[in-house]
C-alpha positions in Angstrom: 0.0 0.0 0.0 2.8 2.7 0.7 4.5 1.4 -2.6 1.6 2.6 -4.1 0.7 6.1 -2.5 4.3 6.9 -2.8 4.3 6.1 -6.7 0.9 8.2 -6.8 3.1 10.8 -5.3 5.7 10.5 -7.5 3.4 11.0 -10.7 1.5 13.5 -9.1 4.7 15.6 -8.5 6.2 15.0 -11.5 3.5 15.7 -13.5 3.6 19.4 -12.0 7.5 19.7 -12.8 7.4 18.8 -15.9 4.4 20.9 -16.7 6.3 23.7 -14.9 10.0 23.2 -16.2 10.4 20.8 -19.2 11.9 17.7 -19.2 15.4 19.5 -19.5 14.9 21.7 -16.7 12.6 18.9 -14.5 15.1 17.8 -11.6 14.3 14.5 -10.3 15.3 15.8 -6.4 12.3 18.3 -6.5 10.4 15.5 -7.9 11.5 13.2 -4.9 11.0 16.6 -2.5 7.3 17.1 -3.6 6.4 13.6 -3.3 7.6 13.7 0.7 10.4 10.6 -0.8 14.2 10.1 -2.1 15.8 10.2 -5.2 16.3 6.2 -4.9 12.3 6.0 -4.7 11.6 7.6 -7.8 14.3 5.4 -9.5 12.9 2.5 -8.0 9.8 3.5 -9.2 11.4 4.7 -12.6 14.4 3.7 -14.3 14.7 7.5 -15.5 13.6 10.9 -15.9 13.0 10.4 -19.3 11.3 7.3 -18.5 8.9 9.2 -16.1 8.1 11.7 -18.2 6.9 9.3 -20.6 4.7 7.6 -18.1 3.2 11.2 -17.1 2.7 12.1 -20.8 1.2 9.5 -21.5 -1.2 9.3 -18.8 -2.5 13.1 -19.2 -2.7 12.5 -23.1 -4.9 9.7 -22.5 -7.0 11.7 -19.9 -6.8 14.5 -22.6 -8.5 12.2 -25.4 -10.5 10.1 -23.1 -12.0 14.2 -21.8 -12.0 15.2 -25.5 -12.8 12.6 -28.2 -12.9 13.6 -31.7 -15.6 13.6 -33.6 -14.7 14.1 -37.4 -18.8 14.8 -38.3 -18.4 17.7 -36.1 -15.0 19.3 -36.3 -16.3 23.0 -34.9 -17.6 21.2 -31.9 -14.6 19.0 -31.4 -12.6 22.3 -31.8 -14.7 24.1 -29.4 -14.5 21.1 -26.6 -10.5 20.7 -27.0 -10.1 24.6 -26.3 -12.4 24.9 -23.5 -10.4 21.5 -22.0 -6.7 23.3 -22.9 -8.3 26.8 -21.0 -9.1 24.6 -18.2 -6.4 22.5 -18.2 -3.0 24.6 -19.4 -0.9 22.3 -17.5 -1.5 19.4 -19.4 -1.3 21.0 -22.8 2.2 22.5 -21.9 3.3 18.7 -20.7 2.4 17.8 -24.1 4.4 20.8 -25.8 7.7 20.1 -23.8 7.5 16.2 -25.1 6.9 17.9 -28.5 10.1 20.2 -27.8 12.0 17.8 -26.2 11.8 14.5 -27.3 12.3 12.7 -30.4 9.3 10.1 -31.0 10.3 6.7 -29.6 8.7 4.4 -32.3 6.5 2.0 -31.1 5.7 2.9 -27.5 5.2 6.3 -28.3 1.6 7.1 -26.6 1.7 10.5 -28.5 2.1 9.2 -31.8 -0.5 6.1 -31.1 -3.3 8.2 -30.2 -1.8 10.8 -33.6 -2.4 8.0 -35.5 -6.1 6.8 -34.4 -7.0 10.0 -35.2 -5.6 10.7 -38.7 -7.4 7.2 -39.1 -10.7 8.1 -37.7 -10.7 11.1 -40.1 -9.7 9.3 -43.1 -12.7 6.9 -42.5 -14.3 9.7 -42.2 -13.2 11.0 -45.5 -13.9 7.1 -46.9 -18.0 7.4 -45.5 -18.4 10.6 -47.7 -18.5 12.9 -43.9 -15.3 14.9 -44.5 -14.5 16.5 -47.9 -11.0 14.7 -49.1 -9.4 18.6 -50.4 -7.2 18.4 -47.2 -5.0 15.0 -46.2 -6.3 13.8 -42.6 -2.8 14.5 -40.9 -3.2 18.3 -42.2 -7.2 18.8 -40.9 -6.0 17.2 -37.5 -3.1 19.3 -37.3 -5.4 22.9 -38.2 -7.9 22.1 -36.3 -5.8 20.5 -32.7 -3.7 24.3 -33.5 -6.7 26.6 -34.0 -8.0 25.0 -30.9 -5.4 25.5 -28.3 -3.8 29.2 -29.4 -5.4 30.8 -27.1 -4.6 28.1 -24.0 -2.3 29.6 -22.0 -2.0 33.1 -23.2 -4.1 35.2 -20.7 -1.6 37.7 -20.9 -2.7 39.0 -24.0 -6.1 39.7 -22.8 -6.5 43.8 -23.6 -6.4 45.9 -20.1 -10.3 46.3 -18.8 -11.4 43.5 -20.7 -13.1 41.0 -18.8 -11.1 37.3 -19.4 -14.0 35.6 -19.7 -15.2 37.2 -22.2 -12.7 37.4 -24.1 -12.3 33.9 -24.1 -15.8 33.6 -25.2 -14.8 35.6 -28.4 -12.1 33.7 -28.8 -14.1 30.1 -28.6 -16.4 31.4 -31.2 -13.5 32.7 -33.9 -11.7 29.2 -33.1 -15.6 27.3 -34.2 -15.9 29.9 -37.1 -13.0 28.8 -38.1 -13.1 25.3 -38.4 -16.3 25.5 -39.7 -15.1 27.7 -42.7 -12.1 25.2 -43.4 -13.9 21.8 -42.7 -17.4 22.9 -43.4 -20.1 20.1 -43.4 -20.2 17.7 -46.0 -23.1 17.3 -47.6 -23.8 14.5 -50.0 
């Protein structure tokens, strides 16, 4: 039982450093700090830093698509849902961009690139049913529509002086559907 709550709070703390500070600039002693355990812990736990990050990454991008599903029928929505998630959740979206900054993609046991993948094929069977329009390759509408979503995640600084935040986000949510919907509009057959 301790074995487990001190793993729990060896995730839990590393998930926060890394969001924080990068994999580069992560130190495994905070890590250990937070968690109230050692350095030897966490490698007990984890052969690596590198190794724990991909364990963390992997469990927020799966709690990311498991929060956030795609649905290629409705790409506005979809857009909508995944910036309201990134708004709520900056953390986890910066996790994500460090791995993107930092890491090269580790073939198979990548849990980035797997779920990448699903979705590039869910919109190309998308694309195959006669849903999606074929004028853009799946990998490029995923891409638009994942960046269009999350620009605004994480930059509340450039929210104009005496403007409320929330609405500003508001306008914001609606350009980021508009959007979409004017690059991946319905298809109608």
């Amino acid at each position: 039982m301790d074995s487990d709550s001190t793993r729990d709070r060896i995730i839990a703390a590393a998930t926060a450093e890394f969001a924080e500070h990068g994999i580069a600039g992560a130190r495994v002693e905070r890590i250990a700090k937070t968690a109230r355990t050692s350095k030897e812990r966490v490698y007990a736990h984890f052969r690596g830093k590198e190794e724990l990050y991909r364990f963390v990454a992997a469990r927020e991008l799966e709690a990311m698509a498991t929060a956030v599903p795609l649905d290629p029928s409705d790409l506005p929505g979809y857009a909508v849902r995944l910036h309201d998630y990134a708004i709520k959740h900056p953390q986890r979206l910066r996790l994500m961009q460090w791995g993107q900054l930092e890491m090269t993609a580790s073939a198979d046991d990548d849990p980035f690139q797997r779920i990448v993948e699903g979705k590039i094929e869910q919109l190309q069977g998308a694309q195959d049913a006669g849903v999606l329009e074929r004028q853009w390759e799946a990998t490029d509408v995923l891409m638009f529509v994942s960046q269009l979503a999350t620009s605004w995640a994480g930059q509340g600084d450039l929210v104009p002086p005496g403007v409320d935040r929330d609405a500003f986000l508001a306008s914001r949510r609606q350009a980021i559907e508009a959007a979409v919907r004017r690059l991946f509009p319905a298809h109608v057959t």
